[in-house]
C-alpha positions as CSV (number, residue, x, y, z in Angstrom):
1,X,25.9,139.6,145.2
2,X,29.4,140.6,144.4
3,X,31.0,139.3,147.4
4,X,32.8,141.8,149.9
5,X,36.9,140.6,149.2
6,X,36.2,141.2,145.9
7,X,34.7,144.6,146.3
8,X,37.6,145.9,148.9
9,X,40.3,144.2,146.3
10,X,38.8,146.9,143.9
11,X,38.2,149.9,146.9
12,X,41.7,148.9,148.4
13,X,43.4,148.9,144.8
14,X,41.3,152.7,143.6
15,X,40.2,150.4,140.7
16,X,36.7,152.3,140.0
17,X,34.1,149.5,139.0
18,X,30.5,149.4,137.9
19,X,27.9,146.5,139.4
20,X,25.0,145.3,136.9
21,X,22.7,143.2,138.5
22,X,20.4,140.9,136.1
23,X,18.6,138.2,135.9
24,X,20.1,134.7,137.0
25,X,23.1,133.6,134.2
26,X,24.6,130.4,134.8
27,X,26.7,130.7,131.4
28,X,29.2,133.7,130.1
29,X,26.6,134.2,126.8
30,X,23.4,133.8,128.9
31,X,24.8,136.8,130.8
32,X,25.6,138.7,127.9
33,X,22.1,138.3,127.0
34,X,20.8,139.4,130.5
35,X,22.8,142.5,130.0
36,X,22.3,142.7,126.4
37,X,25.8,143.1,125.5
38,X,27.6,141.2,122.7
39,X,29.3,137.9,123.7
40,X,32.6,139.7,122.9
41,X,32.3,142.5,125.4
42,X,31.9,139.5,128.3
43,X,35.0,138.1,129.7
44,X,34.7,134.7,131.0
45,X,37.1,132.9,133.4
46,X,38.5,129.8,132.4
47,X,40.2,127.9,134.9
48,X,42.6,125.7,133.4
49,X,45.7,123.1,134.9
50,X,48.9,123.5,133.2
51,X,51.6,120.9,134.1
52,X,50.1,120.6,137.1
53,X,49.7,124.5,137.7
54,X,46.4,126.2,137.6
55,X,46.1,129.6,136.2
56,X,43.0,131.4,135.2
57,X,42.7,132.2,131.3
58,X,40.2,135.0,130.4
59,X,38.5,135.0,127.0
60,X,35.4,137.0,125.4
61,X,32.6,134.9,126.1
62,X,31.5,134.1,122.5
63,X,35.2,132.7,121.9
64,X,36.4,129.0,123.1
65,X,39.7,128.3,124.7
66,X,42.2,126.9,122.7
67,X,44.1,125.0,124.8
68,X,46.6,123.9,122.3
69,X,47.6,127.5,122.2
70,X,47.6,128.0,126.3
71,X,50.0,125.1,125.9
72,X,52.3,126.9,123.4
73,X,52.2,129.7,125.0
74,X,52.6,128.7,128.4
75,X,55.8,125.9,127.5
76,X,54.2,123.1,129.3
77,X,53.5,119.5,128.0
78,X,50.1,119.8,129.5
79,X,47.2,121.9,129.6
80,X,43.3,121.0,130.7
81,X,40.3,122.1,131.8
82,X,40.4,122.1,135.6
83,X,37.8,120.5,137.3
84,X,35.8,122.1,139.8
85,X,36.4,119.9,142.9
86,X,40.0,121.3,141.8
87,X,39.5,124.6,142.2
88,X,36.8,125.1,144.5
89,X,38.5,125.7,147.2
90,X,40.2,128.9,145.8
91,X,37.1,131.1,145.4
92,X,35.6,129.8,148.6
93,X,32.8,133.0,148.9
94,X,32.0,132.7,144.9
95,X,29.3,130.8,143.5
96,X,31.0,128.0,141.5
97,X,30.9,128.9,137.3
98,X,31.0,132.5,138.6
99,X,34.9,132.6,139.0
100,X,36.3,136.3,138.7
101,X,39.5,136.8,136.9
102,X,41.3,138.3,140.2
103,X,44.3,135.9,140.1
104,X,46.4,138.3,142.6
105,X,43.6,138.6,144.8
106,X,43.1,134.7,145.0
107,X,46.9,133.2,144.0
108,X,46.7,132.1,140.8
109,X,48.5,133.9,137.6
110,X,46.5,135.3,135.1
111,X,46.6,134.4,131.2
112,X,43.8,136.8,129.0
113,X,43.5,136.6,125.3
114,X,44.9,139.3,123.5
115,X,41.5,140.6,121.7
116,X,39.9,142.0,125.2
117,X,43.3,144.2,125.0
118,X,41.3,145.9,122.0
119,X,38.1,146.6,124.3
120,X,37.2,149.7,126.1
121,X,35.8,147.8,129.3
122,X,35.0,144.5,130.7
123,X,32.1,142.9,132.0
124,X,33.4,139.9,134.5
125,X,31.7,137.4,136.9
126,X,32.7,138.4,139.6
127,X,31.7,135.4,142.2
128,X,27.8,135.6,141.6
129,X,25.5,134.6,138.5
130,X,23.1,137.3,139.3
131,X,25.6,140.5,139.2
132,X,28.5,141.2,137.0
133,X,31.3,143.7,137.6
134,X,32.2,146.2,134.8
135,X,36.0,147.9,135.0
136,X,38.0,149.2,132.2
137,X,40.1,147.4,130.0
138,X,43.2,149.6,131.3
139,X,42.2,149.3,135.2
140,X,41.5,145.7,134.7
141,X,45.3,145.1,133.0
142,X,46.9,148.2,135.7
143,X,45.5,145.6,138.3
144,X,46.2,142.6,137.2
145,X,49.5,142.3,135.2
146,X,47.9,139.2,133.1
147,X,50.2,137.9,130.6
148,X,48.6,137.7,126.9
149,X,48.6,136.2,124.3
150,X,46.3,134.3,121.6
151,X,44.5,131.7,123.1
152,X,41.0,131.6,121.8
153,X,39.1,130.6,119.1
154,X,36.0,132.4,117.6
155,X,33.0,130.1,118.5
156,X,32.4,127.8,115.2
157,X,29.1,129.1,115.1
158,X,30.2,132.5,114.2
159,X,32.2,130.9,111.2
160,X,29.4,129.8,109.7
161,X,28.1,131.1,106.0
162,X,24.6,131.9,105.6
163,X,23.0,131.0,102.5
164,X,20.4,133.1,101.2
165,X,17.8,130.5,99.5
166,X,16.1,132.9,97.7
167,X,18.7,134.4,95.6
């Protein structure tokens, strides 16, 4: 279940939002397929330490994080995956892997890749792995103010050429 800060974040900010409740999704792409949704209309939170700051970096699910480019970007010497003994404690009523991208609502800044600019709405975690939150693309940045930039990379898989054997 969504949990309730999240929910009156939304109600308290007139940020309209849709709930999808599916099937247990531990991973961004296994909830795409609950909802049956490309990877690409998925957002996933990424949380991230950057010279010692975290920051939350949403990207489509099917992409990977470039952290070379959150590095550029953000001007610091260092940027890594946080680990979740880390961060924990910052989404304390969210199921950890099910971080929502609210950075104003839980303190941290907010750094989404430029090709969910492109998208008409957004499915998020949204502190559970058994219900997703869907706003629009324009709510979502109204809301948030991220800052964004190019910081993904298409999954490798996608990249691949398929050969047809029988040609």
């Amino acid at each position: 279940m969504i949990p309730e800060p999240i929910q009156n974040y939304l109600q308290q900010q007139h940020v309209p939002f849709l709930r999808h409740w599916h099937p247990r999704a531990v991973t961004a792409q296994e909830l795409a397929q609950a909802l049956h949704v490309t990877g690409y209309r998925v957002a996933k939170s990424v949380i991230i330490e950057a010279d010692g700051q975290l920051w939350i970096c949403l990207i489509p699910a099917a992409d990977i994080l470039d952290l070379q480019k959150v590095r550029e970007v953000l001007g610091t010497r260092e940027a890594r995956l946080a680990t979740e003994d880390v961060f924990a404690d910052r989404f304390p009523e969210c199921e950890l892997g099910a971080e929502p991208p609210f950075g104003h609502l839980y303190g941290l800044p907010l750094l989404m890749d430029e090709k969910l600019e492109g998208a008409e709405d957004l499915l998020l975690r949204a502190g559970s792995h058994e219900e997703a939150l869907e706003v629009s693309v324009k709510d979502f940045i109204g809301l948030e103010t991220p800052r964004t930039a190019s910081i993904s990379l298409e999954h490798p898989e996608r990249n691949t050429v398929q050969h047809d054997l029988h040609a």
